[in-house]
Backbone atoms as SQL, in Angstrom:
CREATE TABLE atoms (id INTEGER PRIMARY KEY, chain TEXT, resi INTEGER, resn TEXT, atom TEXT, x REAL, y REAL, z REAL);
INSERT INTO atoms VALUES
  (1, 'A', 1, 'UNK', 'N', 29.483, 45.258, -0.705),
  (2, 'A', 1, 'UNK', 'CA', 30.803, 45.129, -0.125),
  (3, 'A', 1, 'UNK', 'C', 30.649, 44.552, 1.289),
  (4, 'A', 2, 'UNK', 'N', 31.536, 43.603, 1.508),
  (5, 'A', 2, 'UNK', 'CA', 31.399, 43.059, 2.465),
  (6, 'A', 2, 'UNK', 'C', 32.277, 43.636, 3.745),
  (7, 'A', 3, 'UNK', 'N', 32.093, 43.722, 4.849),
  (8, 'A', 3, 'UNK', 'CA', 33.157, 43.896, 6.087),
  (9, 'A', 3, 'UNK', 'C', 34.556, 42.862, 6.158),
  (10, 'A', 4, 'UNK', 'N', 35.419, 42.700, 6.246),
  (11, 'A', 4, 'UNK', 'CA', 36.144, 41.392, 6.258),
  (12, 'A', 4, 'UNK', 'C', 36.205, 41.091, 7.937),
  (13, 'A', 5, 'UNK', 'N', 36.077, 41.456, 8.797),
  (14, 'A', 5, 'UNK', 'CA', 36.642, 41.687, 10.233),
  (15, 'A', 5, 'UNK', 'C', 35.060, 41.400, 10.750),
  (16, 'A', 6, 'UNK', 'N', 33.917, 42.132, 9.688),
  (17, 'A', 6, 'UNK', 'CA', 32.022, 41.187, 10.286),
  (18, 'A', 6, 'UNK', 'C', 32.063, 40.111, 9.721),
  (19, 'A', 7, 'UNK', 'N', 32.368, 39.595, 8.572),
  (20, 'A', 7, 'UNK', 'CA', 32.824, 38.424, 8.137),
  (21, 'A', 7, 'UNK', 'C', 33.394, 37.138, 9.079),
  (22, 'A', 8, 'UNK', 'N', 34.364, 37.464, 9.606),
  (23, 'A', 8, 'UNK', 'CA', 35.129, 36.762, 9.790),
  (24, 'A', 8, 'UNK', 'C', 34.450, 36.547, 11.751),
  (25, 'A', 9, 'UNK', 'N', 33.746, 37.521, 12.351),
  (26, 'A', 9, 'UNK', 'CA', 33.409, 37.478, 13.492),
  (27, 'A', 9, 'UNK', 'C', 32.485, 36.695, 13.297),
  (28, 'A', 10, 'UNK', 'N', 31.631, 36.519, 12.353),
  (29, 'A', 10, 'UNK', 'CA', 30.351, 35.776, 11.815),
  (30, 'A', 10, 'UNK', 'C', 30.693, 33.866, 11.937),
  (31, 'A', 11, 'UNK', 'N', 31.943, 34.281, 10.825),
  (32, 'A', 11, 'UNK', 'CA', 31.980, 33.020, 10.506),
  (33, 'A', 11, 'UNK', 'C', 33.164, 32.110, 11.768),
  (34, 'A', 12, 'UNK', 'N', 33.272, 32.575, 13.041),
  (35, 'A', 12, 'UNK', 'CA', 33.735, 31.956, 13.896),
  (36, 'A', 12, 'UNK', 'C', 32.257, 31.744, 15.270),
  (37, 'A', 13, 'UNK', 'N', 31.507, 32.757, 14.583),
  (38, 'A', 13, 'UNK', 'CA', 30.599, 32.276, 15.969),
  (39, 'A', 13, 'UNK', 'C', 30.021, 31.153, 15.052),
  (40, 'A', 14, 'UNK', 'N', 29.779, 31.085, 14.226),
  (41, 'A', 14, 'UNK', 'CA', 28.912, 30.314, 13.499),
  (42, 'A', 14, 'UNK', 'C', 29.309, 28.560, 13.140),
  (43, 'A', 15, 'UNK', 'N', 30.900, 28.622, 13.615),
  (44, 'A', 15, 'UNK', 'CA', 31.674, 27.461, 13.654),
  (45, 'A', 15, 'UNK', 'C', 31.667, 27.455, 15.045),
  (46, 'A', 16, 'UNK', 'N', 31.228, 27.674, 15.789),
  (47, 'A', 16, 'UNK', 'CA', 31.680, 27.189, 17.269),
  (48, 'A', 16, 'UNK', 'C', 30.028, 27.183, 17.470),
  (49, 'A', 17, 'UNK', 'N', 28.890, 26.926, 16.660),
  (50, 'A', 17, 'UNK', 'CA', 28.063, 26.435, 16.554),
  (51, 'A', 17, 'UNK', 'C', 27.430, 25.259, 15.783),
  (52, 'A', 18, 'UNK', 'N', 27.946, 24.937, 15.023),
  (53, 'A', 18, 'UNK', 'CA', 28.276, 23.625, 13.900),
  (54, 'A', 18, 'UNK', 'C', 28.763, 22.649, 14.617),
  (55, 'A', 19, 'UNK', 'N', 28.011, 21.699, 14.564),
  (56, 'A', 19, 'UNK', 'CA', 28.677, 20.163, 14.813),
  (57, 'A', 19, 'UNK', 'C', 30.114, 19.439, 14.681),
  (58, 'A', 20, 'UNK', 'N', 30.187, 20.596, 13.386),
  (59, 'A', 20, 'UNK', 'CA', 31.723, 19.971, 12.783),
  (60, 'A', 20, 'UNK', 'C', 32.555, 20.572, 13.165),
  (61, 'A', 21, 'UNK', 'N', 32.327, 21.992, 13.553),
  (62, 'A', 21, 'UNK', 'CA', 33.124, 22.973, 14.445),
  (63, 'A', 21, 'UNK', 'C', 33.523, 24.287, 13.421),
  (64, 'A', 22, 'UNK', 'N', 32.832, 24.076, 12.289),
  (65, 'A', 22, 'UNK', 'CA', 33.465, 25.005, 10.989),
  (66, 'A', 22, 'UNK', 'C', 32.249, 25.568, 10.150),
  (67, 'A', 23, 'UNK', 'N', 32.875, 26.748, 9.293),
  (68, 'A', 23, 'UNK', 'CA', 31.844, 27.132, 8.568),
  (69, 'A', 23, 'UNK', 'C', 32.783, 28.215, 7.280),
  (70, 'A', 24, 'UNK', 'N', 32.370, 28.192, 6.312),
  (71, 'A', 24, 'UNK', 'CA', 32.580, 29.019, 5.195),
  (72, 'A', 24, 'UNK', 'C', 31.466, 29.872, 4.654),
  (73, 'A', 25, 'UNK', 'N', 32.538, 30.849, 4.398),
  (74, 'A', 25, 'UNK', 'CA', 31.242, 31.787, 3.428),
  (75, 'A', 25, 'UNK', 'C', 32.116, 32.735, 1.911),
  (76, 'A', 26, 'UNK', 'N', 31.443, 32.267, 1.229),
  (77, 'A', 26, 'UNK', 'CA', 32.280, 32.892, -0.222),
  (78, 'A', 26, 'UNK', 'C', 31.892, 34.037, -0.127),
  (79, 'A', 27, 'UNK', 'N', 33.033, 35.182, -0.173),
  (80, 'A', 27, 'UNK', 'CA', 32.807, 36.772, -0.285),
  (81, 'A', 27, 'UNK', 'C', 32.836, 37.169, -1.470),
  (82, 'A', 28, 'UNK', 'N', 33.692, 36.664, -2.700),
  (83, 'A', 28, 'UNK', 'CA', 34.056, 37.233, -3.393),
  (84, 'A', 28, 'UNK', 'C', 34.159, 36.092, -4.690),
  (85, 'A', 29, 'UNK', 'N', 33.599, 36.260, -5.759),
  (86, 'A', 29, 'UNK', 'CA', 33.700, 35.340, -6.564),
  (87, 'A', 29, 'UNK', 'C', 33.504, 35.657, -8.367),
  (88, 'A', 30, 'UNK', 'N', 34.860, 36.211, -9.005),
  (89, 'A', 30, 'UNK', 'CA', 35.029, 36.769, -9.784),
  (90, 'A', 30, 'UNK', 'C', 35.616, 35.757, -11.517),
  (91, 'A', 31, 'UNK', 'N', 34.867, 34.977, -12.189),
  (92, 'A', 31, 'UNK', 'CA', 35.330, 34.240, -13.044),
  (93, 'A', 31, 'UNK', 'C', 36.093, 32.854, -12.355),
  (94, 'A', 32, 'UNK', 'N', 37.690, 32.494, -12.229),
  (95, 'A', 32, 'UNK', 'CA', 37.990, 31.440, -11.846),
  (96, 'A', 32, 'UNK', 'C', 38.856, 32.158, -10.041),
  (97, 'A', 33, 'UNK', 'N', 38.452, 33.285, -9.736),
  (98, 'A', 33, 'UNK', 'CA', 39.403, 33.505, -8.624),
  (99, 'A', 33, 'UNK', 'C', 38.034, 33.617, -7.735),
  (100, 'A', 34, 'UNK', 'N', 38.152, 33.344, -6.323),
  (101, 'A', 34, 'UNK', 'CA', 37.329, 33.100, -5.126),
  (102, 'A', 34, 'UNK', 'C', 38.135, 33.249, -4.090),
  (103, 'A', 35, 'UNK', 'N', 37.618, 33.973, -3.295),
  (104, 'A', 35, 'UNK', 'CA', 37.851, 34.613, -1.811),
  (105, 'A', 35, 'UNK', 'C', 36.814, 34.234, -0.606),
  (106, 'A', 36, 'UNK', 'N', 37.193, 32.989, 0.624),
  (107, 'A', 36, 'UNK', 'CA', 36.593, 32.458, 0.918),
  (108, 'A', 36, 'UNK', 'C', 36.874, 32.727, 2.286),
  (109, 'A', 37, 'UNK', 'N', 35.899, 33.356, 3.396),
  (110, 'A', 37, 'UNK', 'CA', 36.206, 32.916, 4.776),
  (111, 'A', 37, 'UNK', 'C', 35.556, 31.954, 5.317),
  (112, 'A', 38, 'UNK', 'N', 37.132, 31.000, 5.796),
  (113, 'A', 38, 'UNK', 'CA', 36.456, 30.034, 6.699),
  (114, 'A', 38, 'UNK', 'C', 37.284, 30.019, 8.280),
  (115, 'A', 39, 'UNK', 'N', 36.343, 29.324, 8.764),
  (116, 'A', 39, 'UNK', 'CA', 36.861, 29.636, 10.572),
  (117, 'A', 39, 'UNK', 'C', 36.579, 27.731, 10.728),
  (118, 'A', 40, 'UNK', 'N', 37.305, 27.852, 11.756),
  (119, 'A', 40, 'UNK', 'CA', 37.374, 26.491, 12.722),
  (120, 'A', 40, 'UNK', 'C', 37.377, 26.669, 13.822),
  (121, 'A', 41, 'UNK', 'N', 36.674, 25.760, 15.103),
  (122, 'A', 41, 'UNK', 'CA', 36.249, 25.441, 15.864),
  (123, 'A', 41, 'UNK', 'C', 38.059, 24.715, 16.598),
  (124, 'A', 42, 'UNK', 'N', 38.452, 25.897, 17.636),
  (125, 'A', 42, 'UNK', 'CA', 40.111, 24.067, 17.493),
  (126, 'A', 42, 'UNK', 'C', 39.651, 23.360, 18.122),
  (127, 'A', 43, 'UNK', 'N', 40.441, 22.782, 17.242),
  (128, 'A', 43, 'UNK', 'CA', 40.471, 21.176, 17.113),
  (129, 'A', 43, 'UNK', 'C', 39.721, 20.794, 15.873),
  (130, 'A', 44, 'UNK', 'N', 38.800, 21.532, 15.238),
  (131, 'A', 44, 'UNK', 'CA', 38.351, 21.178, 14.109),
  (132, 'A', 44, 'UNK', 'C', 39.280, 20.758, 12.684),
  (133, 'A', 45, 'UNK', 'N', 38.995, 20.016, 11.635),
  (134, 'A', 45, 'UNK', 'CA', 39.655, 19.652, 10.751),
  (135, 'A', 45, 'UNK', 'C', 39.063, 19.867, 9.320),
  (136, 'A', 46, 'UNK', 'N', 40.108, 20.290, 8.028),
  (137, 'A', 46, 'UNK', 'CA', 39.112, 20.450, 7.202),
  (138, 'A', 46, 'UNK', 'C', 40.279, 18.813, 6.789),
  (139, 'A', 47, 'UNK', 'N', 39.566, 17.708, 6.511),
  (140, 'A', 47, 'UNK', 'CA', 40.131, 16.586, 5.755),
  (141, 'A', 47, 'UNK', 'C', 40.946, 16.984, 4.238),
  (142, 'A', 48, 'UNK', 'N', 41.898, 16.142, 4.093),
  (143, 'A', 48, 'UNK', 'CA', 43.061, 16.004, 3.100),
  (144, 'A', 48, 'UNK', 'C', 42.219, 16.593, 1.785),
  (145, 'A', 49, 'UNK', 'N', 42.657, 17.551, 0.896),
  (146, 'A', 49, 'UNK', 'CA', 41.755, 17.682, -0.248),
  (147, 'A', 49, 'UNK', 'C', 42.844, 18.072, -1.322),
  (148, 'A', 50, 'UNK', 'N', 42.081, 17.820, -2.659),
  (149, 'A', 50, 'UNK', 'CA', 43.380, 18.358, -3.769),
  (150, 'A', 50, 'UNK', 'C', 43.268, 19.974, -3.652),
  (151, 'A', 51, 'UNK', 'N', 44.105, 20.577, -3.900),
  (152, 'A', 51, 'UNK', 'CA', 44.392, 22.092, -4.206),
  (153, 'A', 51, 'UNK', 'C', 43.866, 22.651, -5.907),
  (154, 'A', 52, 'UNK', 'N', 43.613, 23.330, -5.716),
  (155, 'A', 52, 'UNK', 'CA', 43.185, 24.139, -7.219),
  (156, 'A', 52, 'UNK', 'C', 44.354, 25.002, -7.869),
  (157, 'A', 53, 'UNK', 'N', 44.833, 24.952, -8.774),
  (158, 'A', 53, 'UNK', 'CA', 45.836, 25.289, -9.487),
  (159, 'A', 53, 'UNK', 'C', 46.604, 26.036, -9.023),
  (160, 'A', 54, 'UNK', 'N', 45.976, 27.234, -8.112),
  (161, 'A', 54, 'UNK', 'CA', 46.770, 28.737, -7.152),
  (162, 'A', 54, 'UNK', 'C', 46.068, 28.502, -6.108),
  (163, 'A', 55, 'UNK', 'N', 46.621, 29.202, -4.676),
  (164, 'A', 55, 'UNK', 'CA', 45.896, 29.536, -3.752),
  (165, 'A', 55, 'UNK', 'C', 46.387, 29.748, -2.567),
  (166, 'A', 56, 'UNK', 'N', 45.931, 30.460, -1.459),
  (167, 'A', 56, 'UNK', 'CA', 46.754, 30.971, -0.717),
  (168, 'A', 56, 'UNK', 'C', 46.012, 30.760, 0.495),
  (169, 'A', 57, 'UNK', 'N', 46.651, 30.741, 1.569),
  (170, 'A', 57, 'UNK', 'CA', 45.702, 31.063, 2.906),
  (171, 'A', 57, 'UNK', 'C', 46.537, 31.920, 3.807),
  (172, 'A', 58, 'UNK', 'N', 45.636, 33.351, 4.198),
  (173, 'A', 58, 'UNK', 'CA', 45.888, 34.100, 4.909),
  (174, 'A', 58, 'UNK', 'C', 44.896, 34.011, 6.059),
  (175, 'A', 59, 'UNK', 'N', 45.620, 33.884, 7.723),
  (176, 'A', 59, 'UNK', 'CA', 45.118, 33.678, 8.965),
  (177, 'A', 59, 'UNK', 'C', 44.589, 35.239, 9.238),
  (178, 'A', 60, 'UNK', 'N', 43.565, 35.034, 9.527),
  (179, 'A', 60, 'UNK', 'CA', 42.697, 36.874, 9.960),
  (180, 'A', 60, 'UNK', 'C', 42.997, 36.141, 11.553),
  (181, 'A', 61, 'UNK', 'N', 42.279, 35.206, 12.165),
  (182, 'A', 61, 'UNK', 'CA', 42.514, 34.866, 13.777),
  (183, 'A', 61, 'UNK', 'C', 42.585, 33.947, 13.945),
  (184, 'A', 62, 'UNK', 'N', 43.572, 34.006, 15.031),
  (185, 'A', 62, 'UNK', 'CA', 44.077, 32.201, 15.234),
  (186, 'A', 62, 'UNK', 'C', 45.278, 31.683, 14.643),
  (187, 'A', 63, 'UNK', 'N', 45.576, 30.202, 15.010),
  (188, 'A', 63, 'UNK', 'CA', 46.720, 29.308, 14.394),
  (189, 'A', 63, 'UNK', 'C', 46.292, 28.125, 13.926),
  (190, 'A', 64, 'UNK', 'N', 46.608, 28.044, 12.894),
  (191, 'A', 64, 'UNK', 'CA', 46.100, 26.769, 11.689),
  (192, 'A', 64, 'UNK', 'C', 47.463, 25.858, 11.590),
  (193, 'A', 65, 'UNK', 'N', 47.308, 24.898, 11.072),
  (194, 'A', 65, 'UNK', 'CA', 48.429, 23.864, 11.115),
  (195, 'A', 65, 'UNK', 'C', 47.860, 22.962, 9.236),
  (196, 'A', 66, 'UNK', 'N', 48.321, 23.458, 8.344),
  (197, 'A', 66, 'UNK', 'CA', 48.455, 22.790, 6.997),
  (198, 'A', 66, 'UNK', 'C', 49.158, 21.764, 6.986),
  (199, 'A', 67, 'UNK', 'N', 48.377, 20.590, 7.025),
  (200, 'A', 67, 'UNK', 'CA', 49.247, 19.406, 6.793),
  (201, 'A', 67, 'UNK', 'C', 49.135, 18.963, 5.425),
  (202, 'A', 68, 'UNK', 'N', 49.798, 17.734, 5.355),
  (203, 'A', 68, 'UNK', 'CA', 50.731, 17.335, 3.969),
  (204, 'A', 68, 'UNK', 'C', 51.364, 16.862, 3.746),
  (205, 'A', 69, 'UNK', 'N', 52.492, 16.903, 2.855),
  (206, 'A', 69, 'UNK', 'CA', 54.185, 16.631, 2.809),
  (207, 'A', 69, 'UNK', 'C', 54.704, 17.589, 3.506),
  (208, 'A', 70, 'UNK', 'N', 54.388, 18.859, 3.428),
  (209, 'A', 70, 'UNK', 'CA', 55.592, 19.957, 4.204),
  (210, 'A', 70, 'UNK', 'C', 54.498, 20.384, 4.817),
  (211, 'A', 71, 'UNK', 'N', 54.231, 20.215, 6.503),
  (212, 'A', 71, 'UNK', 'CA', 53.368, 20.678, 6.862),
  (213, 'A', 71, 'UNK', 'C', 54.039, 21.981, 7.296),
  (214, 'A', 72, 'UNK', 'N', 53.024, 22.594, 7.507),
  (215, 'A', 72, 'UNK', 'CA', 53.533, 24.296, 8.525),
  (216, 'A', 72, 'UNK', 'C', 52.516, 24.818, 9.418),
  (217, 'A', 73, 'UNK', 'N', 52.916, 25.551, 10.712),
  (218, 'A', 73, 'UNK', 'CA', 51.914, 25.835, 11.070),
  (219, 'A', 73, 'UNK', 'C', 51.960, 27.906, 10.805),
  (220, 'A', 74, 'UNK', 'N', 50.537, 28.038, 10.754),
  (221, 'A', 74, 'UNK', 'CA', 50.448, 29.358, 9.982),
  (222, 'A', 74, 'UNK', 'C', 49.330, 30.163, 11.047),
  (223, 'A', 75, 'UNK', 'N', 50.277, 31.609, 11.820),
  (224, 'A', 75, 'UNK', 'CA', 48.951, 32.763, 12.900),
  (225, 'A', 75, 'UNK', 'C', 48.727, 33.508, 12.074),
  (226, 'A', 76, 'UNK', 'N', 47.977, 34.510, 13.249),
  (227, 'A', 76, 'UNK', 'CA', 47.618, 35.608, 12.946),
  (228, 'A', 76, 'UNK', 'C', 48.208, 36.715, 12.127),
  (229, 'A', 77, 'UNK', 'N', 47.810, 37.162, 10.522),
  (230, 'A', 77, 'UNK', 'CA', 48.659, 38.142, 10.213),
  (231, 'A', 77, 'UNK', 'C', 49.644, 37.333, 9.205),
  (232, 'A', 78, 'UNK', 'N', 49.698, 36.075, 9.423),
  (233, 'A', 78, 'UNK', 'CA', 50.646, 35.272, 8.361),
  (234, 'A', 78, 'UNK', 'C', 50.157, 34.755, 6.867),
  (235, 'A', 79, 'UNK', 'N', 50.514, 34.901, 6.219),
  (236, 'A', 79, 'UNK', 'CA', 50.003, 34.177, 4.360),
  (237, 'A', 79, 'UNK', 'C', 51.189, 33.152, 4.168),
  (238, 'A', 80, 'UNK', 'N', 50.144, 32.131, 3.704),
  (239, 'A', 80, 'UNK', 'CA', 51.063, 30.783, 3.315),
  (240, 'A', 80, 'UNK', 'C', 50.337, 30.417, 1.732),
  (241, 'A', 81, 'UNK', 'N', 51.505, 30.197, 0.753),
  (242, 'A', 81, 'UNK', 'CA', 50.835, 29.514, -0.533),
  (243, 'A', 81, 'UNK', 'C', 50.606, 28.168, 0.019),
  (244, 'A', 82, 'UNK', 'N', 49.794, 27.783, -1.064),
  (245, 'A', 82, 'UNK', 'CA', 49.306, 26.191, -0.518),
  (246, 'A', 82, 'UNK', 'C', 49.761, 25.505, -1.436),
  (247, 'A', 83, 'UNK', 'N', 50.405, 24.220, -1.392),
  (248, 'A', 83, 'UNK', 'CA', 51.185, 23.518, -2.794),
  (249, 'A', 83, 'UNK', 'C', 50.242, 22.915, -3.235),
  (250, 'A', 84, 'UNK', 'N', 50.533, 22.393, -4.261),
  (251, 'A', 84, 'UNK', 'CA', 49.485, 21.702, -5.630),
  (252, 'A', 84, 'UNK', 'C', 49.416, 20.484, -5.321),
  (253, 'A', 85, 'UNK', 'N', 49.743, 20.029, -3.758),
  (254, 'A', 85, 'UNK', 'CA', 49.414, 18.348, -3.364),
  (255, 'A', 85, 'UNK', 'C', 48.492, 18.261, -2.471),
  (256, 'A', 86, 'UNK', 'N', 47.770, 17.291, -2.196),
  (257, 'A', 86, 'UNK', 'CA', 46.799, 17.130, -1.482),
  (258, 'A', 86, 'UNK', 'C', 47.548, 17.563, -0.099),
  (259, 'A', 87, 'UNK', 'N', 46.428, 18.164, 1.040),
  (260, 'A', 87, 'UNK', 'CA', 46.604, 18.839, 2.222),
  (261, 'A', 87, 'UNK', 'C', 44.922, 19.178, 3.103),
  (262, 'A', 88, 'UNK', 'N', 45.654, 19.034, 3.819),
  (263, 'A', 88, 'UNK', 'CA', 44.394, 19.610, 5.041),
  (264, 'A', 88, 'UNK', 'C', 44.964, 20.508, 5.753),
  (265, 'A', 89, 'UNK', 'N', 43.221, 20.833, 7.012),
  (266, 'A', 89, 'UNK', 'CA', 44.241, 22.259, 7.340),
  (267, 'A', 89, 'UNK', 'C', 43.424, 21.746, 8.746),
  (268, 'A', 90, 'UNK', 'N', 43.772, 22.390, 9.966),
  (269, 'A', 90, 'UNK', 'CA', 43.887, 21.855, 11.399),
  (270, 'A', 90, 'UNK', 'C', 44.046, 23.229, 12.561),
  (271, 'A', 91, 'UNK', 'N', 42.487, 23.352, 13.129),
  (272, 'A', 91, 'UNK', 'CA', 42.913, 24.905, 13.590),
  (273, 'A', 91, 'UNK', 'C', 43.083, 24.406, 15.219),
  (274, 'A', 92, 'UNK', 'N', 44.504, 24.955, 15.203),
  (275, 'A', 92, 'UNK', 'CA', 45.540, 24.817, 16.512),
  (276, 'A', 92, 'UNK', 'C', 44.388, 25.753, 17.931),
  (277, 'A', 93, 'UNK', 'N', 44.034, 26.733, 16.984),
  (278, 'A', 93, 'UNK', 'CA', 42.960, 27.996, 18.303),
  (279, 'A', 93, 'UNK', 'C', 41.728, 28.058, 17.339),
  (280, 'A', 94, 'UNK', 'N', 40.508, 28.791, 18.022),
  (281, 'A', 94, 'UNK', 'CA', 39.533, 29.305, 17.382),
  (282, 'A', 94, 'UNK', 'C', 40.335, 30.143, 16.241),
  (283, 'A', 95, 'UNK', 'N', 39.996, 30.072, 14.800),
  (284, 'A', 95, 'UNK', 'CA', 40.467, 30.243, 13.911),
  (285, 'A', 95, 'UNK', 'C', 39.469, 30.586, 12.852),
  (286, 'A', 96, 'UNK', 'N', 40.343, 31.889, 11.750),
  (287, 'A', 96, 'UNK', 'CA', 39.517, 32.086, 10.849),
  (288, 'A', 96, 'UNK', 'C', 40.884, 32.831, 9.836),
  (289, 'A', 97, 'UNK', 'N', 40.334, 32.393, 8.925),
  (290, 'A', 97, 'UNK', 'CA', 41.734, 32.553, 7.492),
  (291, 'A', 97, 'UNK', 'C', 40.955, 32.642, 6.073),
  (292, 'A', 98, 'UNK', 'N', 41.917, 33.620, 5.360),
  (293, 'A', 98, 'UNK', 'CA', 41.110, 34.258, 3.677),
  (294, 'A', 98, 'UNK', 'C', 41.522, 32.936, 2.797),
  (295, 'A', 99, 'UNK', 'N', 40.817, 32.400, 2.462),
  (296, 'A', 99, 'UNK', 'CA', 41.296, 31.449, 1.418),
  (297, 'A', 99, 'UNK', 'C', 40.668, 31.843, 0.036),
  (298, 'A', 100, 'UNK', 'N', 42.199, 32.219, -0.656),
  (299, 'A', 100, 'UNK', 'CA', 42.306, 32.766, -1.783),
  (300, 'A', 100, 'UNK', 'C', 42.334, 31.525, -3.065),
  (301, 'A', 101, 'UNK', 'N', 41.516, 31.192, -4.040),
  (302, 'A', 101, 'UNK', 'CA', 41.812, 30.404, -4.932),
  (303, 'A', 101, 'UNK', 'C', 41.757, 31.314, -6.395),
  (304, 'A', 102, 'UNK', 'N', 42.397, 30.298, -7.451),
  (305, 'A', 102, 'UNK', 'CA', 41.752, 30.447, -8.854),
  (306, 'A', 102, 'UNK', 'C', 41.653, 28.725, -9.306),
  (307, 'A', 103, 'UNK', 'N', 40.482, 28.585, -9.729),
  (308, 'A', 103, 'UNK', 'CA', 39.929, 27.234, -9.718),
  (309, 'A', 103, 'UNK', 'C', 40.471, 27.051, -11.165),
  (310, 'A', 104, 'UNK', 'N', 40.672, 27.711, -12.459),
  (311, 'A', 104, 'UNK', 'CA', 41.345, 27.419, -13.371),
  (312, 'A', 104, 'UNK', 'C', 42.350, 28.321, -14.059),
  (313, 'A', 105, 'UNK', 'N', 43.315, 27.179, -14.682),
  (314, 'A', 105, 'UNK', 'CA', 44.410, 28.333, -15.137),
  (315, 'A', 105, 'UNK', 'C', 45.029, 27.470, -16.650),
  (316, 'A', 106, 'UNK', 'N', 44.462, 28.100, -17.242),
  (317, 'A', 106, 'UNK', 'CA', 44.917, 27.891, -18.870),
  (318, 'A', 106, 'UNK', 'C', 46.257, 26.905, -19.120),
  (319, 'A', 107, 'UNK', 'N', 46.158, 25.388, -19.259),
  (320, 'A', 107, 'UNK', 'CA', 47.422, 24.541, -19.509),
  (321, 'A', 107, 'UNK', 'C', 48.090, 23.866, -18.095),
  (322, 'A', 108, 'UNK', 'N', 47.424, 24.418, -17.114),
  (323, 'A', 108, 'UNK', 'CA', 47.307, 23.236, -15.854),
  (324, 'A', 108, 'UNK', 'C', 46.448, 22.703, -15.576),
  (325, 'A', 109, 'UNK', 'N', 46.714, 21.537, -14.950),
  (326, 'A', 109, 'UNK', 'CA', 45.841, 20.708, -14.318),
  (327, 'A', 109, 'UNK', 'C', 45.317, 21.291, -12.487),
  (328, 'A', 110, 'UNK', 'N', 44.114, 20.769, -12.607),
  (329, 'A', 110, 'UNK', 'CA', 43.535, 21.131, -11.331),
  (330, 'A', 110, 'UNK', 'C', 44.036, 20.090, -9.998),
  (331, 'A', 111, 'UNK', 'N', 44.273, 18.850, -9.506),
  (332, 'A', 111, 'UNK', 'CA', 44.508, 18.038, -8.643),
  (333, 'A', 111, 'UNK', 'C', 45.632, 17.757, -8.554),
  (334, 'A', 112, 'UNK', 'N', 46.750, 17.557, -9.428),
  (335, 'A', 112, 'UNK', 'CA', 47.547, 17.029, -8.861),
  (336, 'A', 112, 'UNK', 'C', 49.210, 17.546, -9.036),
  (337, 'A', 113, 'UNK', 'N', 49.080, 19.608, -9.136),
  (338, 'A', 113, 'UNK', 'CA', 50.240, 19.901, -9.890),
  (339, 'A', 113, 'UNK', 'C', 50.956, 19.703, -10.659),
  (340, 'A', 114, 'UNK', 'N', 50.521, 18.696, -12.288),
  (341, 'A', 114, 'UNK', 'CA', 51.207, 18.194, -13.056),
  (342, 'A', 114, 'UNK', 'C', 50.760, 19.215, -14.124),
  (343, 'A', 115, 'UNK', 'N', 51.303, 20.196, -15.509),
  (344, 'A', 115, 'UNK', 'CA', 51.534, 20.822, -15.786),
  (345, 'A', 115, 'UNK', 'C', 51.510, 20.535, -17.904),
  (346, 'A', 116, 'UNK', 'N', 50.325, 20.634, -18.384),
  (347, 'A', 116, 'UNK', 'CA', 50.543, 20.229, -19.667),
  (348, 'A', 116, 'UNK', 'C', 51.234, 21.033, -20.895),
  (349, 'A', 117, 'UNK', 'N', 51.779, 20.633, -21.625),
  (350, 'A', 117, 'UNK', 'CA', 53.124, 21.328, -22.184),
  (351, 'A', 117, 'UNK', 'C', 52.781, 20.959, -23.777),
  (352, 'A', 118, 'UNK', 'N', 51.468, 20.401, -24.041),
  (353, 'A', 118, 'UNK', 'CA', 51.141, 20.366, -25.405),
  (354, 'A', 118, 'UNK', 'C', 50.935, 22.248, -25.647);
């Protein structure tokens, strides 16, 4: 069992040691669902990526900025679903957030929220 709060202290010193300014670490990884802390360096960026069928991001510290079509910006203590379109994410402060996925889901598609109905 992991700490979430040593976790998350870890994975912000450890991004404000990285070149790129960031770092992840998978806590939790159960069939298609994964529980991921990652932290950013601000000003760091994670680039535009497709979304996985579900998924969520909850801010443990800091303010993140999800861009996109509907961007939002998301603190401390806040949970945002993430839509099924490509998005990046943009940490406004030293930052660290639970990123909740399920990488598959029976009769959807993974990239691009389109939805098969055979």
């Amino acid at each position: 069992m992991v700490a979430l709060s040593d976790a998350v202290n870890l994975a912000i010193d450890q991004a404000r040691k990285d070149p790129h300014g960031r770092h992840a670490e998978l806590l939790l990884h159960d069939g298609p669902l994964r529980q991921t802390v990652i932290a950013l360096k601000q000003g760091a960026k994670l680039g535009e990526h497709n979304a996985p069928p579900a998924a969520s991001i909850y801010v443990l510290r800091g303010r993140v900025r999800i861009t996109g079509e509907d961007p939002v910006e998301v603190s401390t203590g806040q949970i945002e679903a993430l839509t099924h379109r490509r998005h990046g994410v943009e940490a406004k402060d030293d930052s660290a957030f639970l990123l909740t996925t399920v990488t598959s889901v029976p009769g959807a598609e993974s990239h691009d929220g389109s939805h098969s109905d055979d």
